[in-house]
N, CA, C and O atoms as a CHARMM CRD file, in Angstrom:
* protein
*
  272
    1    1 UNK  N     32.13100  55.18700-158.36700 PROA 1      0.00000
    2    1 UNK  CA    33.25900  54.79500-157.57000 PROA 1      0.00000
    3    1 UNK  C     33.82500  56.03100-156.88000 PROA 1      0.00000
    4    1 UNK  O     34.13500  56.93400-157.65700 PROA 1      0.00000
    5    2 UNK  N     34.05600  56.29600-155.38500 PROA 2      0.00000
    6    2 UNK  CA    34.69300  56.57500-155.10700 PROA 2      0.00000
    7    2 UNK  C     36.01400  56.93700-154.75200 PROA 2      0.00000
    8    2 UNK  O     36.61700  56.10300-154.07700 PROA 2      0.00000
    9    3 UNK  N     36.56800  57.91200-155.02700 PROA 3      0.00000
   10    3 UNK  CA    37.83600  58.15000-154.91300 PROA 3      0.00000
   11    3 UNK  C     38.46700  58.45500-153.62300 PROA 3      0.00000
   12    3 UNK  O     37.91100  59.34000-152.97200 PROA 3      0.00000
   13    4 UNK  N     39.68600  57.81700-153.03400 PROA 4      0.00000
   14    4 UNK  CA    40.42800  58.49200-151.85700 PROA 4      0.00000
   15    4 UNK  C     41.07200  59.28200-152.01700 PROA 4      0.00000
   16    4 UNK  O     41.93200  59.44000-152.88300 PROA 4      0.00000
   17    5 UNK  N     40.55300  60.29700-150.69100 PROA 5      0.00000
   18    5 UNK  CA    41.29700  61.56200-150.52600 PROA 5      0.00000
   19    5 UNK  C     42.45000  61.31400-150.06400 PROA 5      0.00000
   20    5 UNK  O     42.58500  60.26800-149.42900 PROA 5      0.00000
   21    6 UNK  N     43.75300  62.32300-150.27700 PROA 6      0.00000
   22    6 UNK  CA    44.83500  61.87400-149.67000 PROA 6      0.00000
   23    6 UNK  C     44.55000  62.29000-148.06200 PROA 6      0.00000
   24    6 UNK  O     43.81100  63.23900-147.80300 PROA 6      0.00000
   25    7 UNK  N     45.15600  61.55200-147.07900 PROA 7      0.00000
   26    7 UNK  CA    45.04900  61.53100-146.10100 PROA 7      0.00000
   27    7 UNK  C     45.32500  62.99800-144.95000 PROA 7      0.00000
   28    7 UNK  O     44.63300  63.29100-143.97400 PROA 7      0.00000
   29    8 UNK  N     46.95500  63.95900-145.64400 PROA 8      0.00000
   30    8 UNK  CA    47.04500  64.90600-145.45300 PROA 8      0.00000
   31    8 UNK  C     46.02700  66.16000-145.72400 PROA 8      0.00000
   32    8 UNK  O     45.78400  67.20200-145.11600 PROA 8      0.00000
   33    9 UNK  N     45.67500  65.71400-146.61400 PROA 9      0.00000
   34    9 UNK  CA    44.55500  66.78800-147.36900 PROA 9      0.00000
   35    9 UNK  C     42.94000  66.65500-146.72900 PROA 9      0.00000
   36    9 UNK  O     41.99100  67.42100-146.89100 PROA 9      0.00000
   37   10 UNK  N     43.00600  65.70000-146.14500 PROA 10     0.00000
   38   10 UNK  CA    41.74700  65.60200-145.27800 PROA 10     0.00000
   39   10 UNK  C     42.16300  66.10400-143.86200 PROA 10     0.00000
   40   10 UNK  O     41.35700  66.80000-143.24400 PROA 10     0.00000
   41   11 UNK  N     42.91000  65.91400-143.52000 PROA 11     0.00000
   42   11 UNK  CA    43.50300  66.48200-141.92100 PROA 11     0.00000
   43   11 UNK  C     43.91700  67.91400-142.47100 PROA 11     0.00000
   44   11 UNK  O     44.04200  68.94700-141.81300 PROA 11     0.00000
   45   12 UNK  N     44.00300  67.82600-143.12000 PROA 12     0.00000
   46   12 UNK  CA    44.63200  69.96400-142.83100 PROA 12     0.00000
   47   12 UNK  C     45.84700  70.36000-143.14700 PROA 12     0.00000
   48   12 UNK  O     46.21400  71.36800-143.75000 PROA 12     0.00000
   49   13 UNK  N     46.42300  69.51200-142.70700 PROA 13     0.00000
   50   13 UNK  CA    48.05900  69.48900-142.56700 PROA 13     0.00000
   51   13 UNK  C     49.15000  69.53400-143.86000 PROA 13     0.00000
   52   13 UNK  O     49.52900  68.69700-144.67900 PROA 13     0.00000
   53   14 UNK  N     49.40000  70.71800-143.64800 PROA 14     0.00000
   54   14 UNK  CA    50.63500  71.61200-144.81200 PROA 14     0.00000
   55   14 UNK  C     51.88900  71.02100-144.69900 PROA 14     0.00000
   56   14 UNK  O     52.32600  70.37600-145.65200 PROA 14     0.00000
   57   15 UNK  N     52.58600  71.15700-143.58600 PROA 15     0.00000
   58   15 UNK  CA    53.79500  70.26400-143.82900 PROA 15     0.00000
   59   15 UNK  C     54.00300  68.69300-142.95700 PROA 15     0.00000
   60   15 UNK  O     53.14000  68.36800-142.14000 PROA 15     0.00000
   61   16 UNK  N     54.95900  67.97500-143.16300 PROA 16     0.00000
   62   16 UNK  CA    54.70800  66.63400-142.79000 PROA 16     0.00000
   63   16 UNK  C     55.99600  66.80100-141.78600 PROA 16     0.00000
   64   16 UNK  O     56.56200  67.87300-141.99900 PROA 16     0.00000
   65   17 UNK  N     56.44700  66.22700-141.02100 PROA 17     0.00000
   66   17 UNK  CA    56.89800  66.63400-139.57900 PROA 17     0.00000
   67   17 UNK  C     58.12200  65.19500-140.05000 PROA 17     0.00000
   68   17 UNK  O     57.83000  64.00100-140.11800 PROA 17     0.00000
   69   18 UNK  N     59.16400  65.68500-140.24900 PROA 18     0.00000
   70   18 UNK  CA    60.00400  64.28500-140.42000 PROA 18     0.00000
   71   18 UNK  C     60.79200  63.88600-139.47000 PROA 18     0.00000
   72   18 UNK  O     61.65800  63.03900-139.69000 PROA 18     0.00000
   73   19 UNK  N     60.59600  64.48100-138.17800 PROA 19     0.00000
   74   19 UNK  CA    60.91300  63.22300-136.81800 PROA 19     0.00000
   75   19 UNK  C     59.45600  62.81300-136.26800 PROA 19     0.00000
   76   19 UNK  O     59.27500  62.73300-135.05300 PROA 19     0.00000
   77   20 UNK  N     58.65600  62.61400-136.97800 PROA 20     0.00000
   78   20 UNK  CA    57.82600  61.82800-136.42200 PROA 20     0.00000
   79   20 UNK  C     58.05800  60.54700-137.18500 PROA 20     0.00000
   80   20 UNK  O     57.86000  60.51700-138.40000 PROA 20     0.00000
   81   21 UNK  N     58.51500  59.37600-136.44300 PROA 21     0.00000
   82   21 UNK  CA    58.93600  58.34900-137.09900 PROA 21     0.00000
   83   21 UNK  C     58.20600  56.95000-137.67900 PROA 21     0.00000
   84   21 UNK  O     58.52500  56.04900-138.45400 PROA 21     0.00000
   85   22 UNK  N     56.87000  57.34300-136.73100 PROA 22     0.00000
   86   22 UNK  CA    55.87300  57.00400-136.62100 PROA 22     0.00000
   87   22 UNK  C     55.10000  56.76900-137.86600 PROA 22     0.00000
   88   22 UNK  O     54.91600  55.71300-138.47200 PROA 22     0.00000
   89   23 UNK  N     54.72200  57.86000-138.09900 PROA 23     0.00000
   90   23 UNK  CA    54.07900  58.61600-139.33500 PROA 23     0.00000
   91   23 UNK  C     54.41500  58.01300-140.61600 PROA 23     0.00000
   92   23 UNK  O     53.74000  57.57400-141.54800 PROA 23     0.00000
   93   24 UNK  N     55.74000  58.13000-140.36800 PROA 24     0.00000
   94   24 UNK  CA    56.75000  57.85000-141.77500 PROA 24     0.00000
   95   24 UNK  C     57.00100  56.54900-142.24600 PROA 24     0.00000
   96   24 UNK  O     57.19800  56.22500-143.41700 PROA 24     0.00000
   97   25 UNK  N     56.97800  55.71800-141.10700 PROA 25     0.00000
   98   25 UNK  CA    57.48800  54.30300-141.37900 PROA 25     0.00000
   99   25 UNK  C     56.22300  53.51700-141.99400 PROA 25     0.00000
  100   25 UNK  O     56.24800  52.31900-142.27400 PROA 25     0.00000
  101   26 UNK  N     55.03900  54.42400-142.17300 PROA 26     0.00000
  102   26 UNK  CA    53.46800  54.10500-142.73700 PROA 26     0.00000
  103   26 UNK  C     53.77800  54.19100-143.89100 PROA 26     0.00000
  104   26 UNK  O     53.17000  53.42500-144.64000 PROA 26     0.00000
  105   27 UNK  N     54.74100  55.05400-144.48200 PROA 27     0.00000
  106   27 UNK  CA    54.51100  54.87600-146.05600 PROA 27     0.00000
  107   27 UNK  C     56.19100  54.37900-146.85600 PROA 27     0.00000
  108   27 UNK  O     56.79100  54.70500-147.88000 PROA 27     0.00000
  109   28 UNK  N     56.45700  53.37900-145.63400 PROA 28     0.00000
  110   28 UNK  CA    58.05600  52.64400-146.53300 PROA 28     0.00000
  111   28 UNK  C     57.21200  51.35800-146.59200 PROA 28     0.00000
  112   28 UNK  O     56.23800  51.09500-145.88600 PROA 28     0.00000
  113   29 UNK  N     57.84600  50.49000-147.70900 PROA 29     0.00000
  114   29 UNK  CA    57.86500  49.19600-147.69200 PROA 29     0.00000
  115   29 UNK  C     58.26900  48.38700-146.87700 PROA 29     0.00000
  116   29 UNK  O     59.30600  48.89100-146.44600 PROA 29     0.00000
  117   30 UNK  N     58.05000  47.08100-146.19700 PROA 30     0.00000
  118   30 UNK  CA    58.93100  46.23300-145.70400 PROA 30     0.00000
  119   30 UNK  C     60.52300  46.59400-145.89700 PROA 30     0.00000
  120   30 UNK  O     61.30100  47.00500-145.03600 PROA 30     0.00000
  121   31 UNK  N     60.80400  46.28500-147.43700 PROA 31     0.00000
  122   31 UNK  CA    62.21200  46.82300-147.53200 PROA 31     0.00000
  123   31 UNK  C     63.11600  48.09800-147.16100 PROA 31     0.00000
  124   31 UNK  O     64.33100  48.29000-147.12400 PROA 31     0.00000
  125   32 UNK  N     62.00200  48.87100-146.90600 PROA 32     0.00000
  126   32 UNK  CA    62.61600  50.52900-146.62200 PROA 32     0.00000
  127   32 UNK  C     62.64100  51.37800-147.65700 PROA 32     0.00000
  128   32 UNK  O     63.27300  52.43300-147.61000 PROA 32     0.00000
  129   33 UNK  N     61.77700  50.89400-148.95300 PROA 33     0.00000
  130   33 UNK  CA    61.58300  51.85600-149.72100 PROA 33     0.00000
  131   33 UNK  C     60.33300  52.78600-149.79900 PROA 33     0.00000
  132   33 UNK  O     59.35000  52.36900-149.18700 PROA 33     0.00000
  133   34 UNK  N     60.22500  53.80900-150.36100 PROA 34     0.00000
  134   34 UNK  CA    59.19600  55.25500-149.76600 PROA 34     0.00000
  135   34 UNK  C     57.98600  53.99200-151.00000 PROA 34     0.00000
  136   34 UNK  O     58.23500  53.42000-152.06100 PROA 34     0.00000
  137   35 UNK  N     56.97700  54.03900-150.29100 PROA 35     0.00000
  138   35 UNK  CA    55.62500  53.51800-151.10000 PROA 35     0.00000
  139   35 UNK  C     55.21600  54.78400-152.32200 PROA 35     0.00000
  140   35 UNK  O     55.45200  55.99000-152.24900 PROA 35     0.00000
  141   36 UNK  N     54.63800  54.14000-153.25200 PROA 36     0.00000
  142   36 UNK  CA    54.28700  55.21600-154.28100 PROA 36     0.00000
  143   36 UNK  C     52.95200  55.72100-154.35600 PROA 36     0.00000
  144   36 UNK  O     52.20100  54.90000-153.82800 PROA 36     0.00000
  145   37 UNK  N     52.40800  56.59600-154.73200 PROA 37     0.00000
  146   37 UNK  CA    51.71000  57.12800-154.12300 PROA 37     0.00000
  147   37 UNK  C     50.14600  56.52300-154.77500 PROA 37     0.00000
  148   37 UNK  O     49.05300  56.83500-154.30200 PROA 37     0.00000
  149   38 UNK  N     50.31800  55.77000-155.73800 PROA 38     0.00000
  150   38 UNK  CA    49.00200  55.13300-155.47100 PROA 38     0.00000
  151   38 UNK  C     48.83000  54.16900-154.43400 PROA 38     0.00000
  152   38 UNK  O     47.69600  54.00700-153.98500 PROA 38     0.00000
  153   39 UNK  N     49.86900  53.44500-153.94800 PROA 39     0.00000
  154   39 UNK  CA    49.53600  52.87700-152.76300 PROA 39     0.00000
  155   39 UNK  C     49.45100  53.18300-151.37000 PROA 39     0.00000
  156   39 UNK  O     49.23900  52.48200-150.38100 PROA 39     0.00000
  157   40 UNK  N     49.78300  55.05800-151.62300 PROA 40     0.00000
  158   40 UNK  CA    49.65500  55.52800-150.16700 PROA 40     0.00000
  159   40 UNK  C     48.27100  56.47300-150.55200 PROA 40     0.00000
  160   40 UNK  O     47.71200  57.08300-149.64000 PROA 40     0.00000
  161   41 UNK  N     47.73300  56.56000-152.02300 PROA 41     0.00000
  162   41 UNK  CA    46.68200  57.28200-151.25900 PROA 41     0.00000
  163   41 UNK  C     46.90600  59.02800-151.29800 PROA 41     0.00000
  164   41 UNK  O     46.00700  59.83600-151.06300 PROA 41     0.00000
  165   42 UNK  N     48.10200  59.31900-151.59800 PROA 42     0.00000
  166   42 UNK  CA    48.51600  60.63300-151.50300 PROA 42     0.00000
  167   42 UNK  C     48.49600  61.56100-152.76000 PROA 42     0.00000
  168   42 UNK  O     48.91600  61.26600-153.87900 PROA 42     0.00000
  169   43 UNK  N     47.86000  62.88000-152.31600 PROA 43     0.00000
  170   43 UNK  CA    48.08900  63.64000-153.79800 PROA 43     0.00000
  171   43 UNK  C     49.57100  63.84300-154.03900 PROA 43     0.00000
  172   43 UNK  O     50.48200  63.73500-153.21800 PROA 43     0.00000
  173   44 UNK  N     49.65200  64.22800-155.60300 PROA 44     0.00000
  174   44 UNK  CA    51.30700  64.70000-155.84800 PROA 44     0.00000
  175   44 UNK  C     51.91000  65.80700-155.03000 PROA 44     0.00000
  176   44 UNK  O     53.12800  65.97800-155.08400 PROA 44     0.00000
  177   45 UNK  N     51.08000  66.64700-154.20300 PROA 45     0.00000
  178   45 UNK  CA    51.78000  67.68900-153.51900 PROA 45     0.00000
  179   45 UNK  C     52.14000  66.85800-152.44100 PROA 45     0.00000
  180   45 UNK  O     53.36500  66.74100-152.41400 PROA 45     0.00000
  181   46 UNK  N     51.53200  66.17900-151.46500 PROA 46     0.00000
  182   46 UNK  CA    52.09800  65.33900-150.25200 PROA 46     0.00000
  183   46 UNK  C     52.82000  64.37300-150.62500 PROA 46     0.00000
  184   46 UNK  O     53.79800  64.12200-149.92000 PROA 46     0.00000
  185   47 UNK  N     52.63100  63.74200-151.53700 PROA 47     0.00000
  186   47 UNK  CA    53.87300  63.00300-152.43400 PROA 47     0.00000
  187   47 UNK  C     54.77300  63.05600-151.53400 PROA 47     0.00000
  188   47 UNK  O     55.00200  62.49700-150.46100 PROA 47     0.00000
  189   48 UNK  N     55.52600  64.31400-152.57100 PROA 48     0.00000
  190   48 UNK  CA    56.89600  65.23200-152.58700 PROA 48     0.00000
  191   48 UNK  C     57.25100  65.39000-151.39100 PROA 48     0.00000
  192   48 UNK  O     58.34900  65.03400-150.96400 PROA 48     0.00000
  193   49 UNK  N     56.23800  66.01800-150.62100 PROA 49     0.00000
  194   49 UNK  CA    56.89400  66.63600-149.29100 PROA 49     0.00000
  195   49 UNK  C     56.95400  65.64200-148.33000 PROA 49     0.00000
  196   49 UNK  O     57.50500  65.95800-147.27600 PROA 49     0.00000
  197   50 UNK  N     56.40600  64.21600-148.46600 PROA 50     0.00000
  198   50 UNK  CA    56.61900  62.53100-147.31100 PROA 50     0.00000
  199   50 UNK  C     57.85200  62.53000-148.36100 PROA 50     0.00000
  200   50 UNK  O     58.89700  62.53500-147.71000 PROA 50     0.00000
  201   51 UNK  N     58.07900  62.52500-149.62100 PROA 51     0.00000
  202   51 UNK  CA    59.34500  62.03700-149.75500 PROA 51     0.00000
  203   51 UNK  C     60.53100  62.80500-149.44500 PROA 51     0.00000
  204   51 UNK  O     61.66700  62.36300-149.27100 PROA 51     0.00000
  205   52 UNK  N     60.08600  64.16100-149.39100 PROA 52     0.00000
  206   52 UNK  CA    61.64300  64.82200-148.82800 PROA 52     0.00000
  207   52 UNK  C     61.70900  64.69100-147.30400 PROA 52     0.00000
  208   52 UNK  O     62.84600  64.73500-146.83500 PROA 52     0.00000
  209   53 UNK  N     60.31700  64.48100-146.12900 PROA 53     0.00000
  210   53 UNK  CA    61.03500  64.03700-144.75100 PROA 53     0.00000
  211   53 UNK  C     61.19500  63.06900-144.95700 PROA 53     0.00000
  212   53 UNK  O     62.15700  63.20200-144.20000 PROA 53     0.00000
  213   54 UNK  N     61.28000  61.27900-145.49500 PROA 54     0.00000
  214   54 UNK  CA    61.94500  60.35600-145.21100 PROA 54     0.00000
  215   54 UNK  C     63.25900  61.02700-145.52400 PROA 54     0.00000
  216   54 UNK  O     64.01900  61.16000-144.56500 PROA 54     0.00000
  217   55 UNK  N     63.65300  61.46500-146.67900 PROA 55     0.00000
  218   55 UNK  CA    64.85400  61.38000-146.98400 PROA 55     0.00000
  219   55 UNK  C     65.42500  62.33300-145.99200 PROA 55     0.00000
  220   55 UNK  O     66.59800  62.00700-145.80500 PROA 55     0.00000
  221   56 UNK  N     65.08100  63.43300-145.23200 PROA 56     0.00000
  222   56 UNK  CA    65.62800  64.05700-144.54300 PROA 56     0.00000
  223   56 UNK  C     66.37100  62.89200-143.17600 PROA 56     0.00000
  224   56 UNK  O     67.48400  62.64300-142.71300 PROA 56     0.00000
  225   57 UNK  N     64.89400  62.44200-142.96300 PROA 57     0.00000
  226   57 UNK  CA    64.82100  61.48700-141.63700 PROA 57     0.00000
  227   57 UNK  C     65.82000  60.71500-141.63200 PROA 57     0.00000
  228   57 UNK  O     66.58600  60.69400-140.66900 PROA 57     0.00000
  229   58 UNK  N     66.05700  59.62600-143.15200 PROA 58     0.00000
  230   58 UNK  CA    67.32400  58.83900-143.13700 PROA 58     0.00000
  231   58 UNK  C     68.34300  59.83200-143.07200 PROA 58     0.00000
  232   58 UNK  O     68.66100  59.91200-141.88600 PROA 58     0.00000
  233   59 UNK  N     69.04900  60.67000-143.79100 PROA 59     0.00000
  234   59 UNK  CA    70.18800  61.40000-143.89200 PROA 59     0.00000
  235   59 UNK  C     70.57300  61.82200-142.00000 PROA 59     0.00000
  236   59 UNK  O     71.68000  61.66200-141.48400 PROA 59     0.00000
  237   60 UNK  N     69.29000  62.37800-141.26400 PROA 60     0.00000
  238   60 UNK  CA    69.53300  62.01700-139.60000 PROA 60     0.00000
  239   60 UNK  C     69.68400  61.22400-139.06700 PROA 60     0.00000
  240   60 UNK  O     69.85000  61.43300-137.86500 PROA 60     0.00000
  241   61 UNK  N     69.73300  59.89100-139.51200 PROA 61     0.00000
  242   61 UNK  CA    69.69400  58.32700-138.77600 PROA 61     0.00000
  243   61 UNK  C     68.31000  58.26800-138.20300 PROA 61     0.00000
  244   61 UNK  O     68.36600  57.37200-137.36100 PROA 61     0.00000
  245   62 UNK  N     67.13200  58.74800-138.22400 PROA 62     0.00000
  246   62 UNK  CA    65.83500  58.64800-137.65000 PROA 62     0.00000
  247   62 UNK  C     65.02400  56.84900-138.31300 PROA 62     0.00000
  248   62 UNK  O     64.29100  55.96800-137.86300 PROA 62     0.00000
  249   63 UNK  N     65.62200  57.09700-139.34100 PROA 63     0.00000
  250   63 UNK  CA    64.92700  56.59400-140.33700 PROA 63     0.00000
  251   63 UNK  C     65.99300  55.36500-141.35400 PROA 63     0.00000
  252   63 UNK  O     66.75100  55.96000-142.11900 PROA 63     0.00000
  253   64 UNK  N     66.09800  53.81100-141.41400 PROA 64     0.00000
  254   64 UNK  CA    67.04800  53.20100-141.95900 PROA 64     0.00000
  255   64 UNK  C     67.25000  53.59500-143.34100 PROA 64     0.00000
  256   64 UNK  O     66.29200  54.34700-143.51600 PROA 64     0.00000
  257   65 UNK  N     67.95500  53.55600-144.53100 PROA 65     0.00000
  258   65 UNK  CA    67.97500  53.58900-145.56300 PROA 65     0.00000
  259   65 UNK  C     67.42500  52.28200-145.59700 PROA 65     0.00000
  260   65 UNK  O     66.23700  52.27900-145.92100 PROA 65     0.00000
  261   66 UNK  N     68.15400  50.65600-145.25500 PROA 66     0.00000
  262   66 UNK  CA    67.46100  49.79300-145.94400 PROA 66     0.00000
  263   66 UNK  C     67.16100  48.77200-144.97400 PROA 66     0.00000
  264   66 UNK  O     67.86900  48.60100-143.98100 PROA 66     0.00000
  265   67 UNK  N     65.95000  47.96600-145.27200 PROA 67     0.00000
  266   67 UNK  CA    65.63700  46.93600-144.32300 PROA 67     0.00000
  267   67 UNK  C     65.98300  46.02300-144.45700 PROA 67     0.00000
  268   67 UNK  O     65.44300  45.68800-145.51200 PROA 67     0.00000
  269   68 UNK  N     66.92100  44.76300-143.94800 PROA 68     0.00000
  270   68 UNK  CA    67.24500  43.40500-143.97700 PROA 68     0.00000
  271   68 UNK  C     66.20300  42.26700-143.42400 PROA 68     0.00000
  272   68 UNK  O     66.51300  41.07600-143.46100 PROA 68     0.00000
């Protein structure tokens, strides 16, 4: 069985860019909560760092806290 690579870790990419809103809204739930990382696929280092730009992103208004 193959395992997935996290997605950052195959692209290269060291830090995660939290006005890209784009990007980000790939790993919330419907509801607006951050997905966990077996369902995104992500190692524990990209984890951390998608969860500190959402939270940056919401604290800017980029990004909702919650979805209705």
């Amino acid at each position: 069985m193959s395992k997935r690579r996290c997605i950052f870790c195959k692209e290269g990419i060291i830090e995660i860019d939290f006005t890209d809103k784009e990007k980000l809204s790939k790993f919330l739930t419907d509801s607006g909560k951050i997905s966990s990382s077996r369902r995104t696929h992500l190692c524990a280092k990209h984890q951390r760092k998608m969860k500190k730009a959402v939270k940056r992103a919401r604290n800017l208004g980029l990004l909702p806290f919650m979805l209705q």
